[in-house]
C-alpha positions in Angstrom: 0.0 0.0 0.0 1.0 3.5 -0.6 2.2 5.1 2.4 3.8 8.7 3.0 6.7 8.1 5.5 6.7 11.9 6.8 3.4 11.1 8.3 5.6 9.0 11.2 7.6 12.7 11.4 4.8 14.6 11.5 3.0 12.7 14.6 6.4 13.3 16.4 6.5 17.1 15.3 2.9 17.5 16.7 3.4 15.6 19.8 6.7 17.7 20.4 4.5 20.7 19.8 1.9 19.6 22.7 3.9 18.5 25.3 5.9 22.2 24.9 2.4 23.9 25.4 1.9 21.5 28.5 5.2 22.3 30.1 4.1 25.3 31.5 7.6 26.8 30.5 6.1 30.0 28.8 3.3 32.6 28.6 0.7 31.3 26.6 -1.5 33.5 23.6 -4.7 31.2 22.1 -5.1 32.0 18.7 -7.9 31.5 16.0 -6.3 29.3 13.0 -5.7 31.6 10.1 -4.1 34.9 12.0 -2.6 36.5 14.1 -0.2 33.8 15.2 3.0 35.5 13.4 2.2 38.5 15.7 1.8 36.8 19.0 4.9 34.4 18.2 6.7 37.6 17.6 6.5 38.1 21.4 7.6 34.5 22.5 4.1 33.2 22.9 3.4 30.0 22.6 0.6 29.8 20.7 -2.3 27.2 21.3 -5.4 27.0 18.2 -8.9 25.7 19.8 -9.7 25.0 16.0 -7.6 22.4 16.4 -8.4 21.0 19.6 -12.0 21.0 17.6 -10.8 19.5 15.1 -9.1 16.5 17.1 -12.8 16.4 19.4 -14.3 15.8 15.7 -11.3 13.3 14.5 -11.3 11.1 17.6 -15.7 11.4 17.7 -15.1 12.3 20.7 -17.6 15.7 19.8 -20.8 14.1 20.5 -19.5 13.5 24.3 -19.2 17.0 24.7 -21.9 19.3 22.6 -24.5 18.2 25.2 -22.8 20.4 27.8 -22.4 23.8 25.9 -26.2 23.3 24.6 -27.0 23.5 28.6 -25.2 26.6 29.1 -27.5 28.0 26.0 -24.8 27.6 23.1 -27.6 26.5 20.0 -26.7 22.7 19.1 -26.7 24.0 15.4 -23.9 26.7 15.9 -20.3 26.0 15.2 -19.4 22.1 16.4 -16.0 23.2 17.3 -17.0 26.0 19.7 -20.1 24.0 21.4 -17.6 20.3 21.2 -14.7 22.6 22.8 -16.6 24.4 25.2 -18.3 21.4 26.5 -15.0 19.2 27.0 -13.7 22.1 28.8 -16.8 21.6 31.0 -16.9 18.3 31.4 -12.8 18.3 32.0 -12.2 16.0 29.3 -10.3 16.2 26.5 -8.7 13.5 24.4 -5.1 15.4 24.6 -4.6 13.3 27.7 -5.0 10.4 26.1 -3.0 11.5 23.0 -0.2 13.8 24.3 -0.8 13.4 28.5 -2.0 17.2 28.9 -4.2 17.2 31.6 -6.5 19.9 29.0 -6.1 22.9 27.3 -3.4 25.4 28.6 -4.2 28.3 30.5 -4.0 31.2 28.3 -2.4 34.2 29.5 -3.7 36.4 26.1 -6.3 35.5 23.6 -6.5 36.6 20.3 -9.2 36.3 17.1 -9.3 37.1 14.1 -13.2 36.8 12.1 -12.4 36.7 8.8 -13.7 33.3 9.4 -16.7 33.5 11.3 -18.2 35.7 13.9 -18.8 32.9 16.2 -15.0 32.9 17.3 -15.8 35.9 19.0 -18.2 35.0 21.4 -16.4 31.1 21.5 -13.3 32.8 22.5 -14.9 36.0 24.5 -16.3 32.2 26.8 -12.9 31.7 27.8 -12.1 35.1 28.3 -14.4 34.9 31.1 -13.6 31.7 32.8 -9.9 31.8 32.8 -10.2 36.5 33.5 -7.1 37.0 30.7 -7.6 39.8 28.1 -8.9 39.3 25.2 -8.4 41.3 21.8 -9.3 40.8 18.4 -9.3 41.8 15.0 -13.0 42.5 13.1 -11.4 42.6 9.2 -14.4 43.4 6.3 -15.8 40.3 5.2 -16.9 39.1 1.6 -14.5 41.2 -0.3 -14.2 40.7 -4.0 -10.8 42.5 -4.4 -9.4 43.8 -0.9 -8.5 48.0 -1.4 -6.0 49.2 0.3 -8.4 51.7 2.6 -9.5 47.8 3.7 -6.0 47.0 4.4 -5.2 50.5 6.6 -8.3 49.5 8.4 -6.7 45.6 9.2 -3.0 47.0 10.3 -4.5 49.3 12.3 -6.4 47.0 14.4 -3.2 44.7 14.5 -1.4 47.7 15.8 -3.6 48.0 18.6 -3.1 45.1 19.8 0.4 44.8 20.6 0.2 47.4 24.3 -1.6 44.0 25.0 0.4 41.4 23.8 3.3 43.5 25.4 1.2 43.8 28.9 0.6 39.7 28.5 4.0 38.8 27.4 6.6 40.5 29.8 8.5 41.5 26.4 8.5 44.6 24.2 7.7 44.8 20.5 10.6 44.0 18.1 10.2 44.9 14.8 12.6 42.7 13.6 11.6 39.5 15.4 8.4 40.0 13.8 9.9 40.3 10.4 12.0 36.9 11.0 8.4 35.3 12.0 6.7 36.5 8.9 9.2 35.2 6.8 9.3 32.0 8.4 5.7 31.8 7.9 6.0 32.7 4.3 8.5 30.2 3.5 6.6 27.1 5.0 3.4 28.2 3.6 5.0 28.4 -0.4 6.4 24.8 1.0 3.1 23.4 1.4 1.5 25.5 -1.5 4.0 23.3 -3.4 3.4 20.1 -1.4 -0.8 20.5 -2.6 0.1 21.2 -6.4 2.2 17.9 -6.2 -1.1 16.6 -6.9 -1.8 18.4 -10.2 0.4 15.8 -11.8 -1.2 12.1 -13.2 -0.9 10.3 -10.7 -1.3 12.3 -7.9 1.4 12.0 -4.4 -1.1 13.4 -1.6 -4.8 13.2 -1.7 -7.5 15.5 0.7 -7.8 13.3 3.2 -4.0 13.0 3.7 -3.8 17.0 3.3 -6.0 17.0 6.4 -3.5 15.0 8.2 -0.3 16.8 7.1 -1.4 20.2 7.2 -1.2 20.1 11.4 2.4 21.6 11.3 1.0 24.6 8.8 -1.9 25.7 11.3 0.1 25.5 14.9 3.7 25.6 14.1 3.4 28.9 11.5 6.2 30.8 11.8 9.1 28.7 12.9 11.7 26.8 11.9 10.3 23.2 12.5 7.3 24.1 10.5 9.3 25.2 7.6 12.0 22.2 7.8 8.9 20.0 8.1 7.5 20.6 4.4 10.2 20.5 3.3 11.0 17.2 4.0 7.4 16.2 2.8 7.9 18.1 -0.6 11.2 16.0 -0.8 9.6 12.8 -0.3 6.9 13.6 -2.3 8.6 15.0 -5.2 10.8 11.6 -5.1 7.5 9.7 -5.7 6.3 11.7 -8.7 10.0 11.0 -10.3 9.1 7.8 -9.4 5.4 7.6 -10.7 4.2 6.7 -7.5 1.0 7.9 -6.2 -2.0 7.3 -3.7 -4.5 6.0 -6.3 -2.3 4.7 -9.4 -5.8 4.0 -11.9 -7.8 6.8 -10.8 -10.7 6.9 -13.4 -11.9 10.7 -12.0 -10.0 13.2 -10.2 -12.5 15.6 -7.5 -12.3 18.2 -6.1 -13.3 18.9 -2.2 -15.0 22.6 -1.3 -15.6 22.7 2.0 -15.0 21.4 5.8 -13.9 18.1 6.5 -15.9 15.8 8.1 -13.4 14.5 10.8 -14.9 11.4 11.8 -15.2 9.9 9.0 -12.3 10.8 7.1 -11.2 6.9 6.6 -14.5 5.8 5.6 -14.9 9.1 2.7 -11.0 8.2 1.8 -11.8 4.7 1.0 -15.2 5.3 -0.7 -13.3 7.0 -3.2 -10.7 4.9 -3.4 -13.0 2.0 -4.1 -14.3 3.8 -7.1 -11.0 4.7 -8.5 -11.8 8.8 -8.0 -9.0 10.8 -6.6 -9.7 13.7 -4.3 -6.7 15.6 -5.3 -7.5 19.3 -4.9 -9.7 21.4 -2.0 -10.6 24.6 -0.7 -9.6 23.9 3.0 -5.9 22.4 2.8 -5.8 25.3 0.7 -6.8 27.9 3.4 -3.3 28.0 4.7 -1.8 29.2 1.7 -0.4 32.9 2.7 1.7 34.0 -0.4 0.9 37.5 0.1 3.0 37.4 3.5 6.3 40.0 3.1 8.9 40.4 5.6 9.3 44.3 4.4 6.1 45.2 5.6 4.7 42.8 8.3 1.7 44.7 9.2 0.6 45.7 5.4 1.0 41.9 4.1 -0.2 39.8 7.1 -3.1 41.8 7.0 -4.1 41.2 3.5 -3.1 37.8 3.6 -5.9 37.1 6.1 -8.2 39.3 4.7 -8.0 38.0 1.8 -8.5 33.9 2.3 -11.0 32.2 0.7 -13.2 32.0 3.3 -13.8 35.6 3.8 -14.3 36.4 -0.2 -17.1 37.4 -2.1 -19.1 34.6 -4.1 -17.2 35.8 -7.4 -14.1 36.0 -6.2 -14.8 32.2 -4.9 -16.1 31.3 -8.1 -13.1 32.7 -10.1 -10.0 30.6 -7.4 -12.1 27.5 -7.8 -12.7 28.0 -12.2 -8.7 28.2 -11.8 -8.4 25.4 -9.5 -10.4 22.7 -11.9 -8.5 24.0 -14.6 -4.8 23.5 -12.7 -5.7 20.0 -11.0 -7.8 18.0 -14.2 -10.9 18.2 -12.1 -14.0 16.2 -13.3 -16.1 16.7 -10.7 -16.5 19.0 -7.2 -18.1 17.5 -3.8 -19.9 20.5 -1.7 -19.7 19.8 2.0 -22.8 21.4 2.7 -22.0 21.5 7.0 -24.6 22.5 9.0 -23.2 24.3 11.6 -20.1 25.6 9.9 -22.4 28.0 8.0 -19.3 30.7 6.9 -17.8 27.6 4.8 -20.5 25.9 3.2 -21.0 27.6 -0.3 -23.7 25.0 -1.3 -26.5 27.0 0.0 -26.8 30.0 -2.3 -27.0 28.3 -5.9 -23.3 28.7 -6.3 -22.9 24.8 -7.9 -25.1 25.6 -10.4 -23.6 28.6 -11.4 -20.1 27.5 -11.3 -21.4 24.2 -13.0 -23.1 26.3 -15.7 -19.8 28.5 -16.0 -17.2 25.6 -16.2 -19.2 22.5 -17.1 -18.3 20.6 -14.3 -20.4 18.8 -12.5 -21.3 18.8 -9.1 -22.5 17.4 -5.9 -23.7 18.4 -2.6 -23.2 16.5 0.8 -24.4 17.0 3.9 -22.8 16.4 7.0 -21.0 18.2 9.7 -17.3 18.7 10.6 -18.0 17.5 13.9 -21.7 16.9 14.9 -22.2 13.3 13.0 -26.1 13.3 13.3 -26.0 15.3 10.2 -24.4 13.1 8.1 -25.8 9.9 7.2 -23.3 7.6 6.1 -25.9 5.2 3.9 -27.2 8.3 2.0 -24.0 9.9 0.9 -22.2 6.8 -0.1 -25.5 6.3 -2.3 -24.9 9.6 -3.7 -21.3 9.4 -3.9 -21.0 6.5 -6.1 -23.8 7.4 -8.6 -22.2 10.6 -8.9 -18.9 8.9 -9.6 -20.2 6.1 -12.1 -22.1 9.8 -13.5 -19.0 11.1 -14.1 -16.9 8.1 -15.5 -20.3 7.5 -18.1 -19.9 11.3 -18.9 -15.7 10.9 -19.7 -16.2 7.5 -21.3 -19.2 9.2 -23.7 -16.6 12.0 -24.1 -13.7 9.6 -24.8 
């Protein structure tokens, strides 16, 4: 079987990452996934994401244990399953990163920071701990939906980063240093063009790295941005991976379609998704969510200016044309035959099933498309026995369409 042998130096890179945050060596700044982290690192932070603690409640289906006790402190069961699974394992005082990495839960944070490009809901997700552990709490409110970003949008974005570091000064001990910020940023930049090139690996034939395996390896992109294991990390895994594409070595040798993923995850049940395609030869090569940590804007020279538009400008926080114009380039740069909408229904910011964009897009680029429903976390949404029936008559759809082409 075909195996990628970072993954054993990946686990080992994460678990060092955990057991550093459990130490209890340093001051501690809790960040939202995509920003700021290069600013708070700047400052010696180490920097713990609850996106992916939510993530790992989802991955181990643990979620389910846990969404029960932020629904009776009056957190809706259909908002965000990371905030309500999080919250309620903090309640409970359980949290699989004992059983994983030995922490006895999620470190006490001494600054927490937010950034919703993403979603409002971090606010008031991370505005909860606030409360119960009485640190500060800042945050940056970018504009949201933006076709092309204008440089009045960008002023706006630096100036709330600005305002943040008295704070991160206050929480940290340690004054701001210009040029420690500047060796962060370009840190971050470096391993995020490494794992830009690790995803378009898979525009070739036979593709090195699938989705699902993008979920896995992206760990080290999300928590270790701006440092020097990060960055030595992917590129190692670009090595490797670039040795199997020499080598014409690839995750699904005969693929018959190659698919594109928009959309959350649905943790717990990566395996069972990964091997339902494999079954019926379709490669997921391509998505919009491995993608999200893609910061090629980010510049060294100006700090403030590029890390700002780099998070205001992610996917996520675009406008539907904009979205519709990265993906159009996206099916043309990985082969795509067909594109799976996660339609998740409490991740409401990153479903773009809901508004007739698959029609449009289908209409605009002739390919075809289908919509799933599920959950990144909650699994009563998703029913396993419907979307495998929809999955593989979409599939056989597509392969009827190719052969009729062919």
């Amino acid at each position: 079987m075909y195996k990628i042998a970072s993954t054993e130096t990946m686990k080992k890179v994460m678990g060092d990452y955990f057991k550093s945050l459990g130490s209890g060596d340093n001051k501690v700044a809790w960040c939202t996934s995509v920003g700021p982290a290069e600013l708070l690192r700047s400052f010696g932070f180490e920097v713990y994401f609850p996106e992916n603690h939510g993530a790992l409640l989802g991955a181990t289906r643990s979620a389910m244990d846990y969404i029960p006790e932020a629904v009776k402190c009056g957190y809706s069961g259909h908002v965000c399953s990371y905030t309500t699974a999080d919250i309620g394992s903090y309640l409970k005082g359980e949290t699989p990163l004992s059983k994983h990495y030995g922490m006895a839960g999620a470190p006490k944070p001494d600054l927490i920071a937010y950034n919703t490009n993403q979603c409002r809901e971090v606010q008031d997700w991370f505005g909860f701990f606030a409360k119960e552990f009485g640190c500060p709490i800042v945050g940056i409110q970018p504009p949201r939906h933006v076709d092309q970003t204008s440089q009045e949008e960008v002023d706006l974005v630096v100036a709330q980063f600005k305002r943040m570091i008295p704070a991160c000064e206050n929480a940290s001990g340690s004054k701001f240093d210009i040029d420690r910020f500047r060796e962060v940023v370009r840190l971050s930049k470096e391993a995020t063009l490494l794992w830009q090139k690790v995803l378009k690996t898979s525009t070739a034939p036979i593709a090195p790295i699938s989705f699902f395996d993008g979920t896995i390896h992206m760990g080290p992109i999300v928590v270790l941005r701006g440092t020097q294991v990060a960055k030595d990390y992917y590129a190692n895994l670009l090595e490797e991976l670039e040795q199997n594409l020499a080598q014409g070595k690839g995750f699904l040798p005969k693929a018959k379609t190659r698919i594109f993923w928009e959309g959350m995850p649905i943790w717990g049940k990566l395996r069972m998704l990964s091997d339902l395609f494999a079954d019926n030869a379709a490669a997921v090569v391509a998505s919009t969510y491995c993608s999200s940590w893609v910061f090629d804007q980010f510049d060294e020279r100006d700090p403030f200016e590029s890390t700002a538009r780099a998070y205001t400008d992610i996917f996520i926080n675009r406008s539907e044309k904009a979205k519709m114009d990265m993906l159009a380039n996206w099916f043309v740069e990985y082969g795509i035959d067909g594109i799976v909408y996660h339609d998740s229904k409490t991740c409401f910011n990153n479903s773009n099933a809901k508004f007739g964009m698959p029609q449009r897009l289908r209409d605009r680029t002739g390919v075809p498309a289908l919509v799933i429903e599920g959950d990144l976390c909650d699994l009563r949404f998703f029913s396993e026995g419907q979307s495998t029936t929809k999955i593989e008559t979409f599939l056989e759809q597509l392969e009827d369409q190719k052969s009729a082409v062919i």
